[in-house]
C-alpha positions in Angstrom: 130.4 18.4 102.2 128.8 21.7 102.8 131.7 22.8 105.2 134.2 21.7 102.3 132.2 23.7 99.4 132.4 26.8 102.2 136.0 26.5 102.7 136.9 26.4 99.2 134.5 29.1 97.8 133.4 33.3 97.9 130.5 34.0 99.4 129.1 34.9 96.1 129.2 31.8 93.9 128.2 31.6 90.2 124.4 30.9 90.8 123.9 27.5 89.3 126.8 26.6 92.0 125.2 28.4 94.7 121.1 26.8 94.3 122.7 23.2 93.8 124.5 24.3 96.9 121.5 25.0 98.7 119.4 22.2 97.4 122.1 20.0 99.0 123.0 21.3 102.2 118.7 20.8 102.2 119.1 17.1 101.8 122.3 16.5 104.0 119.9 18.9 106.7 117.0 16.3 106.1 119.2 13.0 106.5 120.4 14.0 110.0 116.5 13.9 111.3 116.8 10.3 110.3 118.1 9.6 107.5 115.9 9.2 104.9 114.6 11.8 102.2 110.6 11.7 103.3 111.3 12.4 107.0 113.2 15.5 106.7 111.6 19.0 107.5 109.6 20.4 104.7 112.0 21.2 102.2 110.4 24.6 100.9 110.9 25.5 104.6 114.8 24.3 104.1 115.2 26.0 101.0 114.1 29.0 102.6 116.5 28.8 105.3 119.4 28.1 103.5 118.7 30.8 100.9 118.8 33.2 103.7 121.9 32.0 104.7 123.0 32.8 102.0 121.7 35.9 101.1 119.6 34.8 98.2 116.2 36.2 97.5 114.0 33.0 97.1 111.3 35.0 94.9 113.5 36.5 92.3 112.8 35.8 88.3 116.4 34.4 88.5 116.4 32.1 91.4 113.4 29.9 89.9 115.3 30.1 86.6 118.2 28.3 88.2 116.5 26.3 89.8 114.7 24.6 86.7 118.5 24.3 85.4 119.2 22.6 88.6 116.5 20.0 88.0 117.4 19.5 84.2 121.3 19.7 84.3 122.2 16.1 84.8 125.6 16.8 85.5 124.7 18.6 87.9 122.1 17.1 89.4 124.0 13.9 89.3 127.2 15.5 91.3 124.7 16.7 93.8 123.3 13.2 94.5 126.2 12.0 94.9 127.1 13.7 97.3 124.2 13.2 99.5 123.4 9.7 98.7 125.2 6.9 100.4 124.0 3.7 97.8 122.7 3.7 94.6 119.1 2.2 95.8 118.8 5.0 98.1 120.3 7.6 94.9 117.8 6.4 92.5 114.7 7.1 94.8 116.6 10.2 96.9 116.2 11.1 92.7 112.5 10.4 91.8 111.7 11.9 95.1 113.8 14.9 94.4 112.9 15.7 90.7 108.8 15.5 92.0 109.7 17.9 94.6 111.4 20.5 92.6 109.0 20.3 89.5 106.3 21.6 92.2 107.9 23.6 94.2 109.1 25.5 90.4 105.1 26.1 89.9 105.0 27.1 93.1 107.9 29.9 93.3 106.7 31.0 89.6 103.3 31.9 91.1 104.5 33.8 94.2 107.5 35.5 92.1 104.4 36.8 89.6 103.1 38.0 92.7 106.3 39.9 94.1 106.8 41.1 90.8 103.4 42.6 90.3 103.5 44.3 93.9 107.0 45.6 93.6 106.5 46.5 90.2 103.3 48.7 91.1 105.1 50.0 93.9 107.7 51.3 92.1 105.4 52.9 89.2 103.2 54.3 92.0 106.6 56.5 93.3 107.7 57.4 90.6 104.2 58.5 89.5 104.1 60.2 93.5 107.5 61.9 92.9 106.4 63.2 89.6 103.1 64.7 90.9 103.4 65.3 94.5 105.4 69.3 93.8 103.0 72.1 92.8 104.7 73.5 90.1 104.7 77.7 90.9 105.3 78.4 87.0 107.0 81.3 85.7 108.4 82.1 89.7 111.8 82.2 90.9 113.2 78.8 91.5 113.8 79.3 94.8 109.8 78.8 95.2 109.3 76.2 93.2 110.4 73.0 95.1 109.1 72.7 98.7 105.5 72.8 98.5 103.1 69.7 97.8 100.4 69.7 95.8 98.4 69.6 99.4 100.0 72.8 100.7 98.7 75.0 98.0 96.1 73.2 96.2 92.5 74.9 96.8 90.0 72.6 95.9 87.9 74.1 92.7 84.4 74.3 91.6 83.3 72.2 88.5 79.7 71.9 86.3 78.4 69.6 84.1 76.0 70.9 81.5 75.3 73.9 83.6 74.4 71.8 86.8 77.1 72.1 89.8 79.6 69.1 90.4 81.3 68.2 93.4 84.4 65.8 91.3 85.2 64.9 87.9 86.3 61.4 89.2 83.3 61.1 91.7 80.6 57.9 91.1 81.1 54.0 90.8 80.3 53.6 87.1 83.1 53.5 84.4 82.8 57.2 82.8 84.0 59.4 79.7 84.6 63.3 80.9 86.2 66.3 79.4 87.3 69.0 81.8 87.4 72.2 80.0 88.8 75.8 81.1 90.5 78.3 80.3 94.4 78.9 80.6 95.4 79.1 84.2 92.5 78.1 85.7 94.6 75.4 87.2 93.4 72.1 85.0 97.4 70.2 85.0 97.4 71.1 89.1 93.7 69.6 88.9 95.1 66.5 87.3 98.2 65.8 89.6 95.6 66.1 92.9 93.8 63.5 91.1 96.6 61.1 90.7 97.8 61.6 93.9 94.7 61.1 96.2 93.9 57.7 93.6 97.8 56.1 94.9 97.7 57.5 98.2 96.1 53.8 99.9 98.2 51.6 98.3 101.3 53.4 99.0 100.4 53.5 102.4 99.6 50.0 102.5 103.1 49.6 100.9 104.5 51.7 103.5 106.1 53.6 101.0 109.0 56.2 102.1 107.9 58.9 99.8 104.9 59.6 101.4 105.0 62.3 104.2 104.7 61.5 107.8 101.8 59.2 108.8 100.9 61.3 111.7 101.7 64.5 109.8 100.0 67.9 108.7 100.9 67.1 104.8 99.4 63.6 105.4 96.2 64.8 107.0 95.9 67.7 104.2 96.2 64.6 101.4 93.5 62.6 103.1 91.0 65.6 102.9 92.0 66.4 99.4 91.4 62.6 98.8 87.8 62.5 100.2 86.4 66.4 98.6 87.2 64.1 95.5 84.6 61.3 96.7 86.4 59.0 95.0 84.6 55.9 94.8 87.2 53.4 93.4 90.8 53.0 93.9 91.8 53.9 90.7 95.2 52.5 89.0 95.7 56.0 87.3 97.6 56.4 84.0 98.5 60.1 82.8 99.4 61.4 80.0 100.6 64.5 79.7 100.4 66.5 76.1 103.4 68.0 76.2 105.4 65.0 76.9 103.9 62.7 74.0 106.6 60.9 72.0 106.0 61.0 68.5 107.2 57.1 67.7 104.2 55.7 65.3 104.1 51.8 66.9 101.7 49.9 68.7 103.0 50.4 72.2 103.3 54.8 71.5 100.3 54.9 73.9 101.8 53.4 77.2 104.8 54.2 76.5 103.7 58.3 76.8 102.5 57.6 80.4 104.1 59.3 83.3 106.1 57.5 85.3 107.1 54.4 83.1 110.7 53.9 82.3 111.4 52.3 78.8 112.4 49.0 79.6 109.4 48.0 81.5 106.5 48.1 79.5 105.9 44.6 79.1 105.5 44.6 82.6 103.3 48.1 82.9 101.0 46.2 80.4 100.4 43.5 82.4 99.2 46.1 85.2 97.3 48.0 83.0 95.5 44.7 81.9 94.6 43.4 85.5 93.7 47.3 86.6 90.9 47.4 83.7 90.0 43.7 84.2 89.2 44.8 87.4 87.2 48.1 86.5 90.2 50.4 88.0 92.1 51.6 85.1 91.5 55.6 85.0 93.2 56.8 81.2 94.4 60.5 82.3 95.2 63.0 79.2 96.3 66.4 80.4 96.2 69.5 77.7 95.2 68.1 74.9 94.8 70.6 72.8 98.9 71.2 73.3 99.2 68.3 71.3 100.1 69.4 68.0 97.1 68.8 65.3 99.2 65.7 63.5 100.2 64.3 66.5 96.6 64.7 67.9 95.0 63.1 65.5 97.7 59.8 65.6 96.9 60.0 69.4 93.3 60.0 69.5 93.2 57.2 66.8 95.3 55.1 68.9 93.5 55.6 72.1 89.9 55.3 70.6 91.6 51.6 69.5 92.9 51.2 73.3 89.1 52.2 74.9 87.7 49.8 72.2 89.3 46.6 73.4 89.6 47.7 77.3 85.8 48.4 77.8 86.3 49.1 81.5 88.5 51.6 81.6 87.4 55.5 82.4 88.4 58.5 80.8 89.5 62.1 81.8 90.9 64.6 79.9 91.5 67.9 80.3 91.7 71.0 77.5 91.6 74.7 77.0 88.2 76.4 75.6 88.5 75.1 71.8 86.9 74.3 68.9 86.8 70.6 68.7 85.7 69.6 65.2 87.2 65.8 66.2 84.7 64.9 68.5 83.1 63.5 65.9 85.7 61.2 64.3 86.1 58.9 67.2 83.8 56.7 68.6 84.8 57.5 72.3 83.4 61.1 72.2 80.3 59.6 71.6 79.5 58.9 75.6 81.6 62.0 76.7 80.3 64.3 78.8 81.8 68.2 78.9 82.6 69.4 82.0 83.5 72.7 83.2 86.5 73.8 85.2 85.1 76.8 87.0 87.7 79.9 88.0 87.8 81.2 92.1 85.2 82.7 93.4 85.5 85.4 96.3 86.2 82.0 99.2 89.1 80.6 97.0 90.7 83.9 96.2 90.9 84.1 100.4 91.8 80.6 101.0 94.6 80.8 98.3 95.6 84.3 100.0 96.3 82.0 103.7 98.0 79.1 102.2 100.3 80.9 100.4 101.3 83.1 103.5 101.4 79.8 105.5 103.8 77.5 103.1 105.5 80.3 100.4 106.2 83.4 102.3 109.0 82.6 104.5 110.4 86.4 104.9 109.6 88.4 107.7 107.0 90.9 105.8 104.1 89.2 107.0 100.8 90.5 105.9 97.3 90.3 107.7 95.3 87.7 105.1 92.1 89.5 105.3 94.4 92.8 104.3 95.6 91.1 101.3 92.2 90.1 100.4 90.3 93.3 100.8 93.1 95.1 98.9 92.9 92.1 95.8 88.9 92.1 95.6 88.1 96.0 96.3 90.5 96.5 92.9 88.3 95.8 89.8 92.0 94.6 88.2 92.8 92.8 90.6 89.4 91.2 91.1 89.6 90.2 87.5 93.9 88.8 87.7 92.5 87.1 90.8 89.8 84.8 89.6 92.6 82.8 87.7 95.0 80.9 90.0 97.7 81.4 87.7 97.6 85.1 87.4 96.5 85.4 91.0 99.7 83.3 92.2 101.5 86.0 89.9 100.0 88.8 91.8 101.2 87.5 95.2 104.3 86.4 94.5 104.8 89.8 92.9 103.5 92.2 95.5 104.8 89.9 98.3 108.2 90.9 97.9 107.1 94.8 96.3 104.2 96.3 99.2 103.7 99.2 97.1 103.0 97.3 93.5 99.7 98.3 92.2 98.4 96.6 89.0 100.2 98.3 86.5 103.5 96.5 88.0 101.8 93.6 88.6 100.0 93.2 85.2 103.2 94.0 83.1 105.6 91.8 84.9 102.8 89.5 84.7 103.5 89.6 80.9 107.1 89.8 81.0 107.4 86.5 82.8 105.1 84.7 80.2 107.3 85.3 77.7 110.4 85.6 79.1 110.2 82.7 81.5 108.3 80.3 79.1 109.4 80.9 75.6 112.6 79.8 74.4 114.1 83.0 73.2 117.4 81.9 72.9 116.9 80.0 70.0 116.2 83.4 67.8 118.2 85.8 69.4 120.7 85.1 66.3 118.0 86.8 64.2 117.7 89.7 67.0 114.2 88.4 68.2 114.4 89.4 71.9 111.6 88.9 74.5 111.4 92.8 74.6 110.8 92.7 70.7 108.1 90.2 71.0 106.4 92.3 73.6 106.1 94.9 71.5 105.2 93.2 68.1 102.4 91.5 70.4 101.3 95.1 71.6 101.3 96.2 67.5 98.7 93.0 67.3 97.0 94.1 70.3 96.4 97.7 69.3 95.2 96.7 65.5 92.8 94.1 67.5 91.4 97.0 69.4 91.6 99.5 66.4 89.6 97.3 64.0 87.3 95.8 66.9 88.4 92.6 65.6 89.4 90.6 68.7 90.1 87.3 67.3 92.9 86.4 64.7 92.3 83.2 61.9 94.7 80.2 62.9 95.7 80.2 59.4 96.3 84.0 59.7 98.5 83.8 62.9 102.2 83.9 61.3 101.0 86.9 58.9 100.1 89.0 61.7 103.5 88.4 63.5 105.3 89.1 60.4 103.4 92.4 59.6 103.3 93.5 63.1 107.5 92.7 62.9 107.5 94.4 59.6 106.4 97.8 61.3 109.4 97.8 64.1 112.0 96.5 61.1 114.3 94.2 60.9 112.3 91.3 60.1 112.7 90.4 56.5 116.2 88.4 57.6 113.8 85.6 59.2 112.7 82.7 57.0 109.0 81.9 56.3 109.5 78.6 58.3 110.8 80.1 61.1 108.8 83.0 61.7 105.9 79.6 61.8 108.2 78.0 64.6 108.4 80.8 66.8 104.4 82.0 66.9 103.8 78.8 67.6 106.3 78.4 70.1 105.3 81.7 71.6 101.8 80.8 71.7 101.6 77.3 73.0 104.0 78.0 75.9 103.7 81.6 76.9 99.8 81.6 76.8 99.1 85.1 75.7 97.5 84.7 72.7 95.5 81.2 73.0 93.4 79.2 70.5 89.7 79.6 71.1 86.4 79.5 69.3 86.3 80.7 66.1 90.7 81.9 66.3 93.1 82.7 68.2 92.7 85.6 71.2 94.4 87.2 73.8 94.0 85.2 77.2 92.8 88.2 79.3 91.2 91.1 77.6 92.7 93.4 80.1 96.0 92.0 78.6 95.1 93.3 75.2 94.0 96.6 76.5 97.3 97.0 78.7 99.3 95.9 75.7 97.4 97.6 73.0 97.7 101.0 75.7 101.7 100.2 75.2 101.3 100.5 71.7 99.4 103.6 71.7 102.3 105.5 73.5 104.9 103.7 71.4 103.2 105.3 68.4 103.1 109.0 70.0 107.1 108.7 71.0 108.1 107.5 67.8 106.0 110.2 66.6 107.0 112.9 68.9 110.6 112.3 69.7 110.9 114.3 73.2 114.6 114.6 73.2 114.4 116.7 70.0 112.4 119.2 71.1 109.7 118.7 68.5 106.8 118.0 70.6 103.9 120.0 69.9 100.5 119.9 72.2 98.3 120.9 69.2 100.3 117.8 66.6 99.7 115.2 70.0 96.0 116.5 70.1 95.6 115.9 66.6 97.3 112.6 66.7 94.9 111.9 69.5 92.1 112.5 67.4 92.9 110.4 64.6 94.1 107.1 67.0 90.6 107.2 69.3 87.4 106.2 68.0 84.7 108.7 67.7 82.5 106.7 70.2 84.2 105.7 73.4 82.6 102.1 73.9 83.0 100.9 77.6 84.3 97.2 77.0 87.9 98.0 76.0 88.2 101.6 75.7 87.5 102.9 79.2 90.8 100.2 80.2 93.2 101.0 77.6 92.9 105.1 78.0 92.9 104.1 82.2 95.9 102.0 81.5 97.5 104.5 79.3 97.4 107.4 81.8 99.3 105.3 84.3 102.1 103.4 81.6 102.7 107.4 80.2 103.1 108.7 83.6 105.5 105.5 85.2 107.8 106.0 81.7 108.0 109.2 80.8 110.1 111.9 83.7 108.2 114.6 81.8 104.6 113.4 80.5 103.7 115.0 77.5 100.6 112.9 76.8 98.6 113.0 79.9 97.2 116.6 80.1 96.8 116.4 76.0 94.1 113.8 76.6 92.7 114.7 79.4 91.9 118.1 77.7 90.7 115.8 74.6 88.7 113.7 77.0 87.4 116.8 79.1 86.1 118.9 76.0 84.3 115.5 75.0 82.1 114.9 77.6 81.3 118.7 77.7 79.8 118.0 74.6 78.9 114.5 73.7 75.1 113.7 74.2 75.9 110.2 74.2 75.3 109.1 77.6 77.6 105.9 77.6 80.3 107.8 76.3 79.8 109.9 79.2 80.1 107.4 81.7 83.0 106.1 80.1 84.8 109.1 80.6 83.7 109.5 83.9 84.8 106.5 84.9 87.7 107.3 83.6 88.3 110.3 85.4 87.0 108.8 88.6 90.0 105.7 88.7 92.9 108.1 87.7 91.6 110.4 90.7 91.8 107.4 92.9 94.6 105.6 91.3 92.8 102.7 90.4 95.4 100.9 88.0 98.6 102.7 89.2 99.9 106.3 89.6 99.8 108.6 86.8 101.2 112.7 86.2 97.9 114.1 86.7 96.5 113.2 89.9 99.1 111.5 91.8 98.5 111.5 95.6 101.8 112.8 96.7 101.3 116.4 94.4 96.9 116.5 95.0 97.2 119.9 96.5 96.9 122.8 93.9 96.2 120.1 91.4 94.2 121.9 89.1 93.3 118.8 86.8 93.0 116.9 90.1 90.2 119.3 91.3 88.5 120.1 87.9 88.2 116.0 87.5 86.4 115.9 91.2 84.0 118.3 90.3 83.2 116.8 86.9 82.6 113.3 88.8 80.5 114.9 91.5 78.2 116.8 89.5 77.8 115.0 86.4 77.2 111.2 88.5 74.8 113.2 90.5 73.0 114.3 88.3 72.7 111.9 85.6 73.7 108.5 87.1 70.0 107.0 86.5 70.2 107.5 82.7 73.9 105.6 82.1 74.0 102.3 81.1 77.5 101.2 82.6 78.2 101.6 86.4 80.1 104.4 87.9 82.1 104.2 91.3 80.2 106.0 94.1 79.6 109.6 94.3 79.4 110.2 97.6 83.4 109.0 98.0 84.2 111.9 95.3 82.1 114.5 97.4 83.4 114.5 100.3 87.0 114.3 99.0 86.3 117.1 96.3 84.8 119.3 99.5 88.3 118.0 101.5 90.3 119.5 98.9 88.3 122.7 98.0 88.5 123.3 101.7 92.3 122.6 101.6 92.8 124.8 98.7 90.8 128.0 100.1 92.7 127.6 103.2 96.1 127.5 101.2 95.4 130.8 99.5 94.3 132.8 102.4 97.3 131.5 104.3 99.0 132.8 100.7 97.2 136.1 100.8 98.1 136.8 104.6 102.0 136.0 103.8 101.4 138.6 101.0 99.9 141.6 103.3 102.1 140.7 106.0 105.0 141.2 102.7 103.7 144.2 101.7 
């Protein structure tokens, strides 16, 4: 019979045809071994057997489907018997035997196919989740960087506190917990989130011998295990994220799973029934990356619909990450009640030089290789680049910039810094119809920067944010074409994705201060060009003095003056061929600390003096290195810093770089300079 059905058929039969196939070539193979029903092998062995045969997999939803048509299709079932059956005595009980058998063996194959199901389907969701997670994303850098490095190549583990007290892990302990990771923008929270994920799937997708794990034996593989255990995870979490950015806005019941990373849309029925057994078992880790980019209506749907999730799944912990800001709806759920606030620390001096040697060991794949403890010395010694490099995002901006420019000091590296965060992240080609370029923005945030400053108001109302845009916009022109709507759109475009000006306690502010000062510095020199167009020919030293006068404050206070008139020295002098500006100042600057009696007013401007000498943020028209010989400014500045630090350093309140350093160099170059002139005065005799 079976060699009759194989002649006459494909190999793939309708599947009805093929299980009642199997089922008999499993009787015929039992009546051989004699010839009755009960002495034959096993039959769930037989099955087996056959169904490899034929290439069907015995554990499949569908197979155990068919089958339970097999067993209730008489027609079927009747045709089969007949065939195997030689008597109707022997049919009758070859029938009760048969039906028993299969009604089992159906409760049987439904349990292991629950089984298969749940294991493959947690296999798959763990790689996907894996795939997702495993790249660290190098925002805002050329693509070219972006896609061969794990998480593990460049991840350096951070420092956290809770409630003042040093942590070692946000996910650390045995107990079900509640925990918000604060920090502020770049300080690496979403890279802090994808380590997490990946060190809680790591086991299992080993035991499932998953291929998108990297080599057992491997560097990558060895780098994950050590990442898993500075976690100290206690649990094998079944994680599931969330990311803020990626919430979909649909109002029903299942909007909460549905948001999670790695789940595709038709298999959430199935996702649920793993998120059930993971919290059933005390597993299930809820992850929520950036909240506060949720948008405040969307927030508030989100929060309601997870505080109902944590209320009915008792087990299940809780981490969520956010920038530094106000959050007023703590108080309206009842899950913030148990949650603990912990901080996301920025690098100290050891990560700054770890950071340094993984990056030169996985990114920098050029032949300018550069001694690590170099790089560091040169990053740290810099109070700019001290300050960039205590973020990991602005740090990573820093290398990646002066790895491919050796000579970029931090004026280049803090203004492409801000070029790419608008440029890379905002989507200026939406409003370029209205003429709302990424250069424009840059300069309306400078006009915000320098009013900021100006007033010594350094935080802007959320309700107040648009305004500001549109008034800054309304001093460059061109801005009344751009609906009220609109103009909302793009701030908040510009601020949620490029990150310059972020929401904090009490309004919105810029994310570095040193960006404001660099920005509001732009501004400064905008207003003098505009002012004093030098391609006219109408500049005029005493008009820039008194414009001088009128834009600096009468006291100099250290915390954001002393940067911005550093910065501006440095931006005047890299865009101007001929800087007008410069010596205008320093004159302004000079005559002030001649006669100010205010002793913090004199170290600012000493300090001042002290980093253009040295070319602390970049180089500038007064003092450059490459023309310090007959540099009168240069000289006049040395002396100043020499004598005044010496002798008044004890009474100012601010510190000042070291005296000695200017000393010796000031001797250097009065020595320099006398030789020059009597070399001069010889020429002239021998002339004469």
């Amino acid at each position: 019979m079976v060699n009759r059905w194989r002649r006459r058929t494909a190999p793939q039969l309708p599947n009805l045809a093929s299980f009642a196939a199997v089922v008999c070539y499993c009787m015929l193979y039992g009546r051989e071994k004699p010839c009755s029903l009960e002495s034959a092998p096993p039959s769930e062995k037989l099955l087996e057997y056959c169904c490899g045969i034929l290439q069907i997999n015995i554990t499949s939803e569908l197979f155990v489907k068919e089958l339970h048509e097999v067993c209730t299709t008489t027609v079927v079932f009747g045709a089969m018997c007949s065939c195997c059956f030689q008597n109707r005595t022997e049919f009758q009980n070859g029938e009760h035997t048969f039906k028993d058998w299969v009604c089992g063996y159906m409760e049987h194959l439904g349990r292991r196919v629950r089984e298969t199901s749940k294991r493959e389907a947690m296999k798959n969701y763990y790689e996907r989740l894996w795939t997702a997670c495993c790249r660290m994303e190098l925002r805002d850098i050329v693509d070219s960087l972006t896609g061969g490095y794990d998480i593990c190549d460049l991840y350096v583990f951070p420092e956290f506190s809770f409630s003042g007290v040093p942590r070692q892990s946000p996910v650390m302990g045995k107990k079900r917990f509640y925990r918000m990771v604060s920090a502020n923008s770049g300080a690496g929270k979403s890279s802090l989130v994808q380590a997490v994920v990946l060190t809680s799937i790591l086991g299992p997708l080993k035991d499932f011998e998953s291929q998108c794990l990297p080599e057992t034996a491997g560097k990558r593989m060895r780098r994950y295990e050590s990442l898993k255990e500075q976690f100290a995870c206690q649990r094998e979490y079944f994680p599931v994220m969330i990311r803020g950015t990626d919430l979909n806005a649909a109002p029903d019941g299942g909007y909460l799973l549905r948001a999670a990373c790695g789940v595709k849309d038709g298999e959430i029925d199935r996702f649920s029934d793993l998120v059930e057994m993971a919290e059933r078992e005390g597993r299930l880790l809820l992850i929520i990356d950036a909240l506060d980019e949720i948008a405040d209506g969307e927030r508030d749907m989100f929060l309601r619909q997870l505080d109902h999730f944590l209320s009915s799944h008792k087990k299940a912990s809780l981490l969520i990450t956010t920038r530094l800001i106000e959050k007023p709806f703590l108080k309206d759920y009842a899950m913030f009640g148990d949650m603990e606030q912990w901080t996301l620390k920025l690098f100290d001096d050891g990560q700054i030089l770890e950071l340094i040697r993984r990056w030169y060991d996985h990114v920098i794949t050029n032949n300018v290789k550069n001694n690590c403890e170099q790089i560091y010395q040169y990053f740290i010694s810099n109070p700019y680049l001290h300050k960039l490099s205590n973020n990991p995002y602005m740090f990573s901006q820093a290398l990646y910039i002066r790895s491919f420019d050796l000579n970029a000091n931090p004026n280049t590296i803090l203004s492409n810094i801000i070029a790419r965060l608008i440029v890379k992240r905002w989507p200026m080609e939406r409003y370029r119809h209205y003429n709302v370029t990424a250069e424009y923005m840059r300069r309306i945030l400078s006009c915000i920067a320098w009013e900021m400053v100006d007033s010594d108001e350094h935080r802007i109302e959320a309700r107040e944010l648009s305004s500001r845009f549109q008034d800054a916009a309304g001093r460059l022109g061109g801005w009344t074409e751009i609906p009220d709507e609109v103009w909302r759109t793009m701030v908040n475009e510009m601020n949620a994705r490029a990150g310059l000006l972020i929401p904090g306690y009490g309004g919105y502010t810029f994310q570095l201060s040193m960006i404001e000062c660099y920005l509001a510095a732009e501004w400064m020199l905008e207003i003098l060009r505009e002012k004093f167009d030098v391609r006219n020919g109408t500049q005029n030293p005493y008009e820039i003095e008194a414009e001088f006068d009128r834009l600096l404050p009468e006291q100099l206070e250290p915390e954001y003056w002393q940067d911005i008139l550093i910065m501006f020295f440095s931006i005047a002098g890299k865009y101007n061929k001929k800087d007008y500006y410069s010596p205008v100042l320093y004159k302004i600057l000079a005559r002030r600390l001649a006669l100010t009696l205010n002793s913090v007013e004199s170290a600012v401007i000493i300090n001042i003096f002290a980093s253009i000498v040295r070319n602390v943020f970049g180089f500038n028209s007064l003092t450059d290195y490459r023309s310090r010989k007959y540099n009168t400014a240069r000289s006049q500045m040395l002396r100043m810093i020499t004598q005044m630090a010496g002798e008044r350093l004890e009474e100012w309140t601010i510190p000042i770089v070291e005296r000695t350093v200017f000393q010796e160099e000031f001797e250097l170059l009065v020595s320099e300079d006398l030789i020059s002139e009597k070399e001069g005065n010889e020429r002239d005799g021998e002339g004469r």
